[in-house]
C-alpha positions in Angstrom: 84.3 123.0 90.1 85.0 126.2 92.1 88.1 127.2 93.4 87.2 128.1 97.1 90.8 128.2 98.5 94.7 128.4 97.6 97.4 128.8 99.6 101.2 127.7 98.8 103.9 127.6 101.3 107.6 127.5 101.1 109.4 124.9 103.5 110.5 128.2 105.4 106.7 129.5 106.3 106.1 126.0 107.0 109.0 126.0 109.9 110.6 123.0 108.6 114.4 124.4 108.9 113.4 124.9 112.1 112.3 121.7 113.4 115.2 120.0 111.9 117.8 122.3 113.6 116.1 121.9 116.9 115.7 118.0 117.0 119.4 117.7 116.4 121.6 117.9 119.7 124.5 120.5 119.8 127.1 117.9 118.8 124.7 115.7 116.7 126.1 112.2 115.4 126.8 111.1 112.4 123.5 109.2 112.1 121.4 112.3 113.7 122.9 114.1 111.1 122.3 111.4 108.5 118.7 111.5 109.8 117.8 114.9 109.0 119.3 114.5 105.8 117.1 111.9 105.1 114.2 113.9 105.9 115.3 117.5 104.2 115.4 115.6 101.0 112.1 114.3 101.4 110.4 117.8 102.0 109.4 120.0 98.9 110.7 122.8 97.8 106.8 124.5 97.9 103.7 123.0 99.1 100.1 124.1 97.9 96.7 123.6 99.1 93.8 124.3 96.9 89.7 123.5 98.2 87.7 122.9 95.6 83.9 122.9 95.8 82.0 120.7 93.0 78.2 121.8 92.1 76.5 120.3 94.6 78.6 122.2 97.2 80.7 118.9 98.0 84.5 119.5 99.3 87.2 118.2 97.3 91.0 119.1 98.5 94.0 119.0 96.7 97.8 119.3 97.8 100.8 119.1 96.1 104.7 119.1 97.1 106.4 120.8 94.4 109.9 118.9 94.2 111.6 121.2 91.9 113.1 117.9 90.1 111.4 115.1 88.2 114.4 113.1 90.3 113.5 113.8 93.4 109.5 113.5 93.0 110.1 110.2 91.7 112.8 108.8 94.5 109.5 110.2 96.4 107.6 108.3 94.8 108.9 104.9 94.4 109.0 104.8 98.8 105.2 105.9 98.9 104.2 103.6 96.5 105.9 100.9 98.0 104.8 101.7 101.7 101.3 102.0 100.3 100.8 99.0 97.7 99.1 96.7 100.2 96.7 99.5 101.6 95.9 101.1 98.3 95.0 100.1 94.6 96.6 100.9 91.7 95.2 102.9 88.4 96.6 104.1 85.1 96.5 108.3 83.9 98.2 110.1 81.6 100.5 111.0 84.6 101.5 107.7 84.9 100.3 104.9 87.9 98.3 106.5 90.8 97.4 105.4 93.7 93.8 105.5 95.6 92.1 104.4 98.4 88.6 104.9 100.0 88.4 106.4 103.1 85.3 106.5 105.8 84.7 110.0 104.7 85.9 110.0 100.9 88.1 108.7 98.3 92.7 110.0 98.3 93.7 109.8 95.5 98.1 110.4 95.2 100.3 110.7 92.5 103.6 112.0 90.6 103.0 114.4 88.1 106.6 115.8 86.8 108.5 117.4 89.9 106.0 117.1 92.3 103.9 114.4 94.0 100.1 115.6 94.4 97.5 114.2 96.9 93.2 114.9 96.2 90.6 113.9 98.6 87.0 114.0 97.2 83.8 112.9 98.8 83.0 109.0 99.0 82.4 107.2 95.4 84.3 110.3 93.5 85.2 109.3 90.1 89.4 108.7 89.7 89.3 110.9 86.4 87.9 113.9 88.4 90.6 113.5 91.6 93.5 112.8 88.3 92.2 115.9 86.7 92.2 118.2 89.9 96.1 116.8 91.1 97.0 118.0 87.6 95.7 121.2 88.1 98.1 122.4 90.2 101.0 121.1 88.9 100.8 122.3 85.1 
């Protein structure tokens, strides 16, 4: 694999602050406030994108939300895997249970590893120990 791409982001370049502050009103409510909450402590502290390019020049993207805490990654976690259990199957790594999916244009593959949660698309039929491997890459 070739590293073609990397870029990380910090929830500041990425305008997030931002956003929240604007979509609440000048005398927000409790449960506007309560809202964003809910949403700040779902965003991660970093975020990197890396494009990967295999030897037959196929794509492979990775992206990972760097939680800064194995507590947060994991409250993370437990809501995407429970929004996504019906639409996705279910796999064992070293990582712990991943989740993965076939797409019309390839195969997302998502999973905790540590503080972060990490995400991999690869081209249709890719094997789940190369997507593993690549959101590990990252996050090491």
């Amino acid at each position: 694999m070739e590293l073609t791409q990397l870029n990380t982001y910090t929830a500041a370049d990425l305008g997030v602050e931002e956003a929240l502050s604007k979509a609440l009103s000048a005398n927000p409510t409790p449960s506007e406030r309560q809202a964003v909450e809910q949403i700040r402590r779902f965003m991660p502290d970093n975020l990197t994108r890396a494009q990967y390019a295999d030897a037959t020049r196929r794509e492979w993207d990775v992206i990972v939300g760097d939680y800064g805490s194995r507590i947060k990654a994991a409250s993370l976690w437990l809501v995407l895997r429970g929004l996504a259990a019906s639409e996705m199957k279910s796999v064992e790594t070293k990582n712990g249970t991943a989740l993965w999916s076939d797409s019309s244009d390839g195969r997302i593959l998502v999973l905790q590893v540590g503080g972060a949660i990490a995400g991999v698309k690869g081209p249709k039929g890719a094997d789940i120990q190369t997507l593993t491997t690549l959101a590990g890459s990252l996050t090491n």
